[in-house]
C-alpha positions as CSV (number, residue, x, y, z in Angstrom):
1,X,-9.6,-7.2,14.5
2,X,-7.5,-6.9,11.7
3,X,-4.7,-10.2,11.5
4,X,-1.8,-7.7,10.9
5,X,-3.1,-5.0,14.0
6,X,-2.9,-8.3,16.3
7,X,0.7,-8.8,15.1
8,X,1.8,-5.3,16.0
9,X,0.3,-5.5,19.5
10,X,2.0,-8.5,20.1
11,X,5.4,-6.6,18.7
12,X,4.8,-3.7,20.9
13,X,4.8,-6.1,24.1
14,X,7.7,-8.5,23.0
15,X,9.8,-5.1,21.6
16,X,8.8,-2.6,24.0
17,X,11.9,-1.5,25.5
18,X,13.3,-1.3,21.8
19,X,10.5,1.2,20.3
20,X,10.6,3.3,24.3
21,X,14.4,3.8,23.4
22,X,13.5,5.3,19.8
23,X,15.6,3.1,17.7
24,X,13.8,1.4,14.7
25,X,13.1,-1.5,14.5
26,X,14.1,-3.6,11.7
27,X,11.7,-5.8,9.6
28,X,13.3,-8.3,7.5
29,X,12.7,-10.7,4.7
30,X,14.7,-12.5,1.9
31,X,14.3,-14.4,-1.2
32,X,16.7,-16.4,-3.0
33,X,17.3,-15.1,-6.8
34,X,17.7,-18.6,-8.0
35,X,15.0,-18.0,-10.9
36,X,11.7,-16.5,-11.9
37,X,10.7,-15.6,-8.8
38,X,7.0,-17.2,-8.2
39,X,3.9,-15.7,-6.9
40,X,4.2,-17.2,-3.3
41,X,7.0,-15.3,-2.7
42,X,5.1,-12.3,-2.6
43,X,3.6,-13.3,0.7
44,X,6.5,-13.2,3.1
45,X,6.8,-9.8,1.2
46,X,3.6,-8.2,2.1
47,X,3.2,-10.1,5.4
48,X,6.3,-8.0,6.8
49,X,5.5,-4.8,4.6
50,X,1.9,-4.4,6.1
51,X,3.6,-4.9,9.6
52,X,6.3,-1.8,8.8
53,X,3.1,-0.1,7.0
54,X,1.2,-0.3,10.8
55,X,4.0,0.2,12.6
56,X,4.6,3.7,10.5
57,X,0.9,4.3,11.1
58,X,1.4,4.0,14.9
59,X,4.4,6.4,14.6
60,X,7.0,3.6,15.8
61,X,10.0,4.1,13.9
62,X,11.4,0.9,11.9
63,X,13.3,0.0,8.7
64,X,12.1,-2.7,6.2
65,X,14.9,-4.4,4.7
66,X,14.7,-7.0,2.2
67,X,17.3,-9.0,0.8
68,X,18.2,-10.5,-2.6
69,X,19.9,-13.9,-1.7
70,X,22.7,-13.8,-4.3
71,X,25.1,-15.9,-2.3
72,X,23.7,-19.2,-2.0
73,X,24.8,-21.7,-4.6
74,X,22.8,-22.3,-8.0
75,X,21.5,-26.0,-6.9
76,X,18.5,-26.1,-9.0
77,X,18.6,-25.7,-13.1
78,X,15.0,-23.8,-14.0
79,X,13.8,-25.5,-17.4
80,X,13.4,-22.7,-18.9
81,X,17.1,-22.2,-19.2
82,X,19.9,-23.2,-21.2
83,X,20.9,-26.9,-19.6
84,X,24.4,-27.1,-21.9
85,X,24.8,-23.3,-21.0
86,X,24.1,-22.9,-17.1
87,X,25.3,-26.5,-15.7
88,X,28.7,-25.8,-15.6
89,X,27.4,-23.2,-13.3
90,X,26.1,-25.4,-10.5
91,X,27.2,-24.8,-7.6
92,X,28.6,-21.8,-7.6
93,X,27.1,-18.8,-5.9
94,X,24.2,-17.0,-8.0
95,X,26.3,-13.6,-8.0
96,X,29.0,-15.6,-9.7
97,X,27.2,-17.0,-12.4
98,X,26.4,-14.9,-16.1
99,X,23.2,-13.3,-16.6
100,X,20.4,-15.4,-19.0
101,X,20.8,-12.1,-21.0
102,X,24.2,-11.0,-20.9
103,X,23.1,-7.5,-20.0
104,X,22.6,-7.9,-16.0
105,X,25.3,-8.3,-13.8
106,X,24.6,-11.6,-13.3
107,X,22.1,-14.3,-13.0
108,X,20.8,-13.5,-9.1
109,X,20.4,-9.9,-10.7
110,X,18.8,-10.6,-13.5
111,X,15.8,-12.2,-11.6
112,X,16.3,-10.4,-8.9
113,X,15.3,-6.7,-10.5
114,X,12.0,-8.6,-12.0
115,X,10.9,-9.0,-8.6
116,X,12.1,-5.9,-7.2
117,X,10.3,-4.3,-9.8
118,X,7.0,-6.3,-8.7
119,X,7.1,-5.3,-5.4
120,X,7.6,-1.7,-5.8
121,X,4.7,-2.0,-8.5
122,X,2.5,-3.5,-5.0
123,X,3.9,-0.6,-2.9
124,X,5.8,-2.4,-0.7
125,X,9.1,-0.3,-0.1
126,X,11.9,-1.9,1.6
127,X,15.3,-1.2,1.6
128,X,16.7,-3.4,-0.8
129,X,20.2,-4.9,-0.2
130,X,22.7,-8.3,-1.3
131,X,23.6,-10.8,0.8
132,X,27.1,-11.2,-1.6
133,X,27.4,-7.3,-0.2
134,X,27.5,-8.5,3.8
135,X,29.9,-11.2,3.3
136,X,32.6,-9.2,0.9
137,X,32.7,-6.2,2.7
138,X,33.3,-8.1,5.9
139,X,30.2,-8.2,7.9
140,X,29.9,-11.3,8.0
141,X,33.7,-12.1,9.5
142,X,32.9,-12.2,12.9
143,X,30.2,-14.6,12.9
144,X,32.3,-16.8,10.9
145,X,35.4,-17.4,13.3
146,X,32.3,-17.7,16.2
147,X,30.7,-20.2,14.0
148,X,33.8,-21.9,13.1
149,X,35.5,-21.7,16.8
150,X,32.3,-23.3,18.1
151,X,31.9,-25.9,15.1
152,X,31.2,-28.6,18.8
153,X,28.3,-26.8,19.8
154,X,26.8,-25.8,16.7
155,X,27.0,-29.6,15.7
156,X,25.1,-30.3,19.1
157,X,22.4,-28.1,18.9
158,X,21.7,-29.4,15.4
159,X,21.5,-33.2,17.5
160,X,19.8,-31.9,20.3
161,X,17.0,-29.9,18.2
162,X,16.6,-32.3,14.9
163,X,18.5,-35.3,15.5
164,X,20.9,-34.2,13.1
165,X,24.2,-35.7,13.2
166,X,27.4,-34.1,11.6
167,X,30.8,-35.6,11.6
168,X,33.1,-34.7,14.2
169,X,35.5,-32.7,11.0
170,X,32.8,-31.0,10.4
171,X,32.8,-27.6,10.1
172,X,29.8,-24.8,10.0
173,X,31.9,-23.0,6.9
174,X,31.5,-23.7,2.9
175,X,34.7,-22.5,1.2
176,X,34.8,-21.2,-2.5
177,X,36.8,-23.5,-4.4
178,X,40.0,-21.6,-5.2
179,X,39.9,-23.6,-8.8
180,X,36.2,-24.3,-9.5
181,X,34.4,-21.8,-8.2
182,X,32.0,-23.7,-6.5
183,X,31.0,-23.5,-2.9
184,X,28.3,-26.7,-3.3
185,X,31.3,-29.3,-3.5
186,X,33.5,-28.0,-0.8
187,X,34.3,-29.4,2.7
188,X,36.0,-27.7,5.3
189,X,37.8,-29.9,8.0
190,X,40.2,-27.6,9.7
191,X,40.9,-23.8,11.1
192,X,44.3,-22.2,12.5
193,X,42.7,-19.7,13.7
194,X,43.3,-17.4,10.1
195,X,42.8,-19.8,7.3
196,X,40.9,-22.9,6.8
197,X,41.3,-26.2,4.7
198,X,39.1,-27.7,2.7
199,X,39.0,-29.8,-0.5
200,X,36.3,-29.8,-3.5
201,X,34.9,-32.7,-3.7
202,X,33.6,-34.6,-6.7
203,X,30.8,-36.8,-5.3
204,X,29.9,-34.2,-3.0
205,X,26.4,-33.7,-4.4
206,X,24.4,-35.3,-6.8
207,X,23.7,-32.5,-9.2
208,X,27.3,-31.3,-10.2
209,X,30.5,-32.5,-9.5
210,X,33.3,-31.0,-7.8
211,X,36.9,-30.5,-9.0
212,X,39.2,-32.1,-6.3
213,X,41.3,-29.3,-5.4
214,X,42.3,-28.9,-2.1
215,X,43.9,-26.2,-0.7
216,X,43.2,-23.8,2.4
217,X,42.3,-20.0,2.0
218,X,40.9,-17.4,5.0
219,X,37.0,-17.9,5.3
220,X,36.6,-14.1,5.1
221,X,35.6,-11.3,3.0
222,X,33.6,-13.2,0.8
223,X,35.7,-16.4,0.2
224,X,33.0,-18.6,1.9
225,X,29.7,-18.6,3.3
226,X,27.7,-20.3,6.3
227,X,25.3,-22.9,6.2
228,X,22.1,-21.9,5.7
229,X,20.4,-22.3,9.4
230,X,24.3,-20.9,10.9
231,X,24.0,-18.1,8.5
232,X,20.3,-17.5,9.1
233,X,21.2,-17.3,12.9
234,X,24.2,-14.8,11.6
235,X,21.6,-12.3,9.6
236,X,19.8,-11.9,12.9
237,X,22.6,-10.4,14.9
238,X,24.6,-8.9,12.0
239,X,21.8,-7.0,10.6
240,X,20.0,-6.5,14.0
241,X,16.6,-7.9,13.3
242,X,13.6,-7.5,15.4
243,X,10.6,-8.5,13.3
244,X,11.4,-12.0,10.5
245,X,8.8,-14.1,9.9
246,X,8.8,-17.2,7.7
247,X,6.6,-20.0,6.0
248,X,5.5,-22.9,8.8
249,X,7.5,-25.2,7.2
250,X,10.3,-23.6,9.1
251,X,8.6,-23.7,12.0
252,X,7.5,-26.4,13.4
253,X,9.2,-28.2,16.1
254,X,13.2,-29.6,15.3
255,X,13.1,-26.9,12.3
256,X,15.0,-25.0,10.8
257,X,14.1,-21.6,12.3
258,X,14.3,-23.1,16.2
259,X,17.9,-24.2,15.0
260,X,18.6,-21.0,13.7
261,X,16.9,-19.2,16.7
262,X,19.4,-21.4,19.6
263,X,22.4,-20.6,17.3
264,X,21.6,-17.1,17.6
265,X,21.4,-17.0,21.8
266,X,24.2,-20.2,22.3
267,X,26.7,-19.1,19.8
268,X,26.3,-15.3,18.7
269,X,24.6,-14.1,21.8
270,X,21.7,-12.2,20.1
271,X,17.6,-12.1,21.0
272,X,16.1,-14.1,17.9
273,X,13.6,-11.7,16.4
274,X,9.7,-11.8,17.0
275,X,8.7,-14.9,14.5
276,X,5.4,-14.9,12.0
277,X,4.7,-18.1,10.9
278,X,2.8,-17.9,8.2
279,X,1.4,-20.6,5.3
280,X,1.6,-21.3,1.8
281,X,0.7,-19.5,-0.6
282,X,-0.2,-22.2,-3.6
283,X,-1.5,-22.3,-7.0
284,X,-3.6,-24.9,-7.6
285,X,-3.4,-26.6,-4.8
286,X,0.2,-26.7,-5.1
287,X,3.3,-24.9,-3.7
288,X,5.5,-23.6,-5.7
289,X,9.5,-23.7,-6.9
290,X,11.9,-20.7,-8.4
291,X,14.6,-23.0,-9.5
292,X,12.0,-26.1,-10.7
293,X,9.6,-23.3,-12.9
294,X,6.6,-24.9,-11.0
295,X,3.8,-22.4,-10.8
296,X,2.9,-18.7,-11.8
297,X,6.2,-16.3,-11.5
298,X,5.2,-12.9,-9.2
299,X,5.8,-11.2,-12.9
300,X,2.8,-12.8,-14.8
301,X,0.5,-12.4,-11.9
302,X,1.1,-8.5,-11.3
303,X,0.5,-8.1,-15.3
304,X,-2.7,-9.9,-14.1
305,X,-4.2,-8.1,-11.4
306,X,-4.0,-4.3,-10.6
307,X,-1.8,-3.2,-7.4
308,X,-4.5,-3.1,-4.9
309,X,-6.3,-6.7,-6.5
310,X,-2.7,-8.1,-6.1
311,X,-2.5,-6.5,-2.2
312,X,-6.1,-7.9,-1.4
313,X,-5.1,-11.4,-2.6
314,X,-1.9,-11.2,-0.4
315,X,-3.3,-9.5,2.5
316,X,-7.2,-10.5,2.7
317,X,-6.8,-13.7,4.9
318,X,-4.6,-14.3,8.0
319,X,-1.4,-14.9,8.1
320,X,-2.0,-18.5,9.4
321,X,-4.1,-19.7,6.4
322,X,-3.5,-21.2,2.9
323,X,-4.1,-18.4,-0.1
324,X,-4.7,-21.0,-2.5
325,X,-4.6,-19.5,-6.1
326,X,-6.2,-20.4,-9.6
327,X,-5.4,-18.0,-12.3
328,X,-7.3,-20.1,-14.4
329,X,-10.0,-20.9,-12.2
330,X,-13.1,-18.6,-10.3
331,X,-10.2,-17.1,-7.8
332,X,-9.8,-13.4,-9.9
333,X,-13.6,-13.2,-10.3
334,X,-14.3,-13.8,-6.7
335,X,-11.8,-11.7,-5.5
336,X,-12.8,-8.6,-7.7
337,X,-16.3,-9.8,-6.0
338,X,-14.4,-9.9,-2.5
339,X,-13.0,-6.2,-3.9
340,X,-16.5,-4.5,-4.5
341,X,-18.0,-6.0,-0.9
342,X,-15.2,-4.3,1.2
343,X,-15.9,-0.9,-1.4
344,X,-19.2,-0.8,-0.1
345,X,-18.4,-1.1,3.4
346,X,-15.3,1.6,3.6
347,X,-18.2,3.5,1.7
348,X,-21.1,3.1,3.6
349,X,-18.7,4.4,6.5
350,X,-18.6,1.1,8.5
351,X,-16.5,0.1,11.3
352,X,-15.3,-3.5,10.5
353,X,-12.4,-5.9,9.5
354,X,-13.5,-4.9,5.4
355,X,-13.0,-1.2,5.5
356,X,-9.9,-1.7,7.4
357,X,-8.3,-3.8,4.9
358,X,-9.8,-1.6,1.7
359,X,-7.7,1.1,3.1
360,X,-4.9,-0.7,3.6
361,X,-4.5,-2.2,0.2
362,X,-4.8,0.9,-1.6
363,X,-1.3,1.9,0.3
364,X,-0.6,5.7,-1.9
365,X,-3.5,5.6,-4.4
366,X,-5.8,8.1,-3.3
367,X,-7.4,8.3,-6.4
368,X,-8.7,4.6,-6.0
369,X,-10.4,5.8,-2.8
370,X,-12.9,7.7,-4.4
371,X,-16.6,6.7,-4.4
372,X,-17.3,5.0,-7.9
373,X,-19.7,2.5,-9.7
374,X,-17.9,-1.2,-9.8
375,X,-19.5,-3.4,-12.5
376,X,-18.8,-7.2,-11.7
377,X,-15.9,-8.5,-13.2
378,X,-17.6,-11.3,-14.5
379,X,-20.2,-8.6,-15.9
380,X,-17.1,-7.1,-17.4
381,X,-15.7,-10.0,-19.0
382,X,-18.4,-11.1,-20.7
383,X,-19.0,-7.4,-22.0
384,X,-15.6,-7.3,-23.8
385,X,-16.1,-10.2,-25.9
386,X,-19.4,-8.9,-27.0
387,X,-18.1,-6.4,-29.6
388,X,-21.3,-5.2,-31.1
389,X,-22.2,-3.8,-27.5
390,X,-21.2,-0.6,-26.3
391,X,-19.8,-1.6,-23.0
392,X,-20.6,2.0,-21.3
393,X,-24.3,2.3,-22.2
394,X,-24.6,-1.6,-20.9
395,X,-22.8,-0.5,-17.4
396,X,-25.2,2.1,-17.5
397,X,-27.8,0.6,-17.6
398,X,-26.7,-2.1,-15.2
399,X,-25.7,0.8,-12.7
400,X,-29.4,2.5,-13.6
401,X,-28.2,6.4,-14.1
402,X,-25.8,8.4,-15.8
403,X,-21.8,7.1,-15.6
404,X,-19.2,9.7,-14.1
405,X,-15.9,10.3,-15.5
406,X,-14.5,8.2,-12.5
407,X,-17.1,5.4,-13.6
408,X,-16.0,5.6,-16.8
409,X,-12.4,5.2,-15.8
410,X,-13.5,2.2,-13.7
411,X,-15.1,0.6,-16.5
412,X,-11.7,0.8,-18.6
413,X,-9.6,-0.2,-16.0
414,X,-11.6,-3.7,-15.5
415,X,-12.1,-3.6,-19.1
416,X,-8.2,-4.0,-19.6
417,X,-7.6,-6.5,-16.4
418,X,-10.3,-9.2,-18.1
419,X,-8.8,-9.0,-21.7
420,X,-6.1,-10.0,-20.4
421,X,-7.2,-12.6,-17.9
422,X,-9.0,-13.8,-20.5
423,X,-6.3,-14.3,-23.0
424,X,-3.8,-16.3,-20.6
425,X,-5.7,-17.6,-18.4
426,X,-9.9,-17.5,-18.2
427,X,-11.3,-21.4,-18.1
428,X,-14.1,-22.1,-20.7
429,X,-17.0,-21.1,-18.6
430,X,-16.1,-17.5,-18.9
431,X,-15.6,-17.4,-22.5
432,X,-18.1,-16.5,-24.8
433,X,-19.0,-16.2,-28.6
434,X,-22.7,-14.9,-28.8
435,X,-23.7,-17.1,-31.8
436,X,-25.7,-14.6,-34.0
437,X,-25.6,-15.6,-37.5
438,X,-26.7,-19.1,-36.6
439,X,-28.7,-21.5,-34.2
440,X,-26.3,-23.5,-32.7
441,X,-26.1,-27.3,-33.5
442,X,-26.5,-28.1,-29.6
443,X,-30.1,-26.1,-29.7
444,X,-32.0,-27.7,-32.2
445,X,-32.4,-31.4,-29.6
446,X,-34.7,-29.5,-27.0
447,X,-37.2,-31.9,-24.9
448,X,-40.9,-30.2,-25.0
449,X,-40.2,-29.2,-21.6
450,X,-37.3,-26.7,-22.4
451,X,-39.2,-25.4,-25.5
452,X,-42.2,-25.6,-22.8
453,X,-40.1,-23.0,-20.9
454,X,-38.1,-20.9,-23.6
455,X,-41.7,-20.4,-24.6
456,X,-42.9,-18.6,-21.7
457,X,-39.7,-16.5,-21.7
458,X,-40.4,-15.3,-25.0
459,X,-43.9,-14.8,-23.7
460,X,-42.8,-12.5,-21.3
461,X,-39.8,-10.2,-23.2
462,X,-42.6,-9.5,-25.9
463,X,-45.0,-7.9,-23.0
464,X,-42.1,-5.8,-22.1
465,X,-41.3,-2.6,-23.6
466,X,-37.6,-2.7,-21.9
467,X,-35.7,-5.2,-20.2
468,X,-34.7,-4.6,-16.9
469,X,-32.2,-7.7,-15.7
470,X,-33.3,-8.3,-12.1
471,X,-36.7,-8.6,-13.1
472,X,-36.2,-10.8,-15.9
473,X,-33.7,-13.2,-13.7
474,X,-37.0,-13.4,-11.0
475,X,-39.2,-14.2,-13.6
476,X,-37.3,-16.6,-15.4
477,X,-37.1,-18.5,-11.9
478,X,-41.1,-17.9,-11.5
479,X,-41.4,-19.9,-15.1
480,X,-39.2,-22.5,-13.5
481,X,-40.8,-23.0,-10.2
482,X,-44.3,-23.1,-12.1
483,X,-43.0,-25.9,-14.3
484,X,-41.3,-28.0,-11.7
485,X,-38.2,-28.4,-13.5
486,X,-35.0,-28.6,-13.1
487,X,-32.6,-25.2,-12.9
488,X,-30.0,-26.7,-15.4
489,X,-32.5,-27.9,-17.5
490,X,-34.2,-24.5,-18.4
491,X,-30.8,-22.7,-18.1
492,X,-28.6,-24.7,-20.5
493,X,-31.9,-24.4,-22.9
494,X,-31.5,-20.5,-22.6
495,X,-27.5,-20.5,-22.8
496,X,-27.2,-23.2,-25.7
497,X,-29.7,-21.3,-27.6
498,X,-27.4,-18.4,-27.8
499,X,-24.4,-19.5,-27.2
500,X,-24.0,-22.9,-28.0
501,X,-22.5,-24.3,-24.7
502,X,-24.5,-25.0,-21.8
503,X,-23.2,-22.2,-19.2
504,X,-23.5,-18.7,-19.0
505,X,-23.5,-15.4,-17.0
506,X,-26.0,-14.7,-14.8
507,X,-29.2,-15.9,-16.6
508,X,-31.5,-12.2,-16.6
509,X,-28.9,-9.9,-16.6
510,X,-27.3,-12.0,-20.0
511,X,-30.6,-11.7,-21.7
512,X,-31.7,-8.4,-20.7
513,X,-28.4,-7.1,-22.7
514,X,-29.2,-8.3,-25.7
515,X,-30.8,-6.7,-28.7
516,X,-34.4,-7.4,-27.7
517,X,-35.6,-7.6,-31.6
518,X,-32.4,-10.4,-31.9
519,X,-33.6,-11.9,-28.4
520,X,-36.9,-12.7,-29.6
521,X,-36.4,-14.1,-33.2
522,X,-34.0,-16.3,-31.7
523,X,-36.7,-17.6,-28.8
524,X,-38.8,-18.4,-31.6
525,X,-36.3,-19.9,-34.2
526,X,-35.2,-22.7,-30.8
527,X,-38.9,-23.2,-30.0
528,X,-40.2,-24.2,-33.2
């Protein structure tokens, strides 16, 4: 079964009086717009969108809500930025700090709508909202004064579940400095009941400074925020969530989501929602930052890969397991690989865990759900930089019949993806340059044995009238069986022959789509 079908069973038994009373249930998810938003990201997003997608399937009502985190402080400078420009910005809350373009409304927007824009491009469709928009328009008042009236407990639930100690001041409230702006620096220490006092302090951070004002102010309608586990706690009951999962960092035992989860019962009286732990989603072995640049941004990636490539790659393995990407690696060739297997199972009309998930990554494109011929990508990409063939009549005669309109369109549509791929990010085993004016330098130091076997290759195309690939790829490894040599040996004789480095496509299918005339004076120029 499915990963995400498991979920929702689990969901219906957990939230079954909730979907028997009719209400929807509500799905949630967040990011924080503190800069280009990265790739991982994108995970947390279609984890909980294929849950609301199966949950609408099943006819249980629900509402997906995602939110752009504009109120947490800007505590991390991205180098791509402006340093002189932005670090008198630190600190502050990302709604409150200017656009990199002057034309947003400001900086949490400006790299916010990027990734908005991303995931509506995936067909993921939350309802988008700002967490600046709960706390000014006074959502969030009530679960300040609870927070703030029962500053004690909070402080011992952070001891009891993390060992955490806070100072007996301490309070679960960050004001916005009244002078500064900043929330980062501030430290509240006491509460009448309507107003609390704090003061700005100027070593309270290492990475900006605060003013030194002090001064007291009402913690309400947007003139302070919670900490981050209190006001995770707080966006479960005020936004009455049933379904939030989060990466397993936050989850293991003493962190921050079974902090946020006791908060929620002990303080604001609320059922945590059902959790989805999920992993990390890395690039190159890696995880990745917003705020530190580290790692491809969600942006370059969907340029990269078409919707339902990008949906596959976020949705093909469980929940609990590592999606470890390299743009610039063999992860897009296998997964268009990955791609064409689970065609040919929704296809071929089988019942398994592939033709499930081909259906569901192709959300509202019907058209893609049409039978078509799907060329290898890596048949594709070597194709487009070989500009004296036409790429159609070599697809063709890879597919062996006639191409449709539909296989046409298929052709262009991969055509497009591995120009691309191979512009920004392709490694040097998938780019090639067929050398045809000259032998390369790297062909002319064969051993006998290689010219032994480039011989009985050319041997071979000349009894041929055509070339058909798979036969050509068995014979070659007949030649090489016969000889008792070494694969690499006979291959990087064949590759560096035409051209010039010692790795290639698959061996047959390479040669067979070759000008035969061109193939054969160039067997016999290297085997002289």
């Amino acid at each position: 079964m499915f990963w995400a079908d498991k979920l929702i069973e689990q969901i219906k038994i957990e939230r079954k009086e909730k979907i028997e009373s009719g209400k929807p249930l509500i799905v949630r998810d967040e990011k924080t717009a503190s800069g280009r938003v990265h790739i991982g990201s994108l995970r947390g997003v279609a984890i909980h969108g294929i849950v609301s997608e199966i949950l609408n399937e099943q006819g249980i009502k629900n509402e997906y809500l995602y939110e752009i985190n504009d109120f947490d402080p800007m505590d991390g400078l991205p180098v791509y930025l402006d340093k002189e420009k932005f670090e008198p910005h630190m600190g502050k809350p990302l709604c409150n700090v200017p656009s990199p373009d002057k034309k947003a409304k400001n900086y949490a927007e400006y790299f916010g709508e990027e990734f908005i824009r991303v995931i509506e491009e995936a067909e993921f469709r939350p309802k988008f909202y700002r967490s600046s928009e709960l706390y000014k328009t006074g959502k969030y008042n009530e679960v300040i004064k609870l927070a703030i009236e029962n500053a004690e407990k909070i402080r011992d639930i952070y001891k009891k579940i993390s060992g955490s100690e806070k100072e007996e001041k301490w309070l679960p409230v960050q004001m916005i400095c009244e002078k500064c702006g900043k929330v980062s620096t501030t430290r509240a220490y006491s509460f009448d009941g309507e107003k609390v006092k704090y003061e700005c302090v100027e070593d309270a951070v290492k990475w900006t400074k605060g003013c030194g004002y002090s001064g007291e102010n009402s913690p309400y309608d947007g003139n302070a925020k919670l900490p981050w586990k209190v006001e995770w706690a707080a966006k479960f009951r005020v936004v009455g969530v049933d379904i939030e999962g989060a990466g397993k960092d936050h989850s293991t035992r003493g962190g921050s989501r079974e902090i946020a989860d006791e908060i929620c019962r002990k303080i604001f009286m609320h059922n945590p929602p059902f959790n989805i732990p999920y992993e990390f989603f890395q690039v190159g072995g890696k995880k990745m930052s917003s705020s530190k640049g580290a790692g491809s941004s969600s942006r370059e990636i969907a340029d990269l890969l078409p919707p339902e490539l990008l949906r596959l790659l976020l949705l093909g393995k469980d929940a609990k397991k590592v999606i470890d990407f390299i743009p610039d690696g063999d992860t897009i060739p296998i997964l268009y690989d990955t791609y064409d297997k689970m065609a040919g199972s929704y296809f071929g009309k089988e019942e398994n865990d592939d033709t499930r998930i081909f259906k569901l990554i192709h959300a509202n494109w019907e058209e893609k759900m049409k039978q078509r011929f799907l060329p290898r990508f890596s048949q594709i990409a070597f194709l487009v930089q070989m500009p004296h063939m036409d790429i159609y009549s070599e697809v063709e005669k890879i597919k062996g019949s006639s191409l449709t309109k539909e296989d046409k369109e298929e052709v262009d549509y991969r055509s497009k993806y591995a120009r691309s791929w191979l512009l920004k990010y392709a490694p040097e085993d998938y780019k090639y340059e067929l050398k045809e004016n000259e032998i390369p330098k790297s062909a002319k130091n064969f051993t006998e044995k290689q010219k032994e076997g480039l011989r009985k290759i050319l041997e071979y195309v000349k009894s041929q009238k055509s070339l058909d690939g798979q036969e050509l790829h068995s014979k070659i490894h007949e030649i090489k069986q016969e000889m008792e040599v070494e694969p690499k040996e006979l291959f990087s004789a064949i590759y560096l022959s035409f051209l010039g480095k010692d790795r290639g496509p698959k061996v047959g299918w390479f040669l067979s789509v070759l000008d035969k005339k061109f193939l054969e004076k160039r067997l016999e120029e290297v085997i002289k």
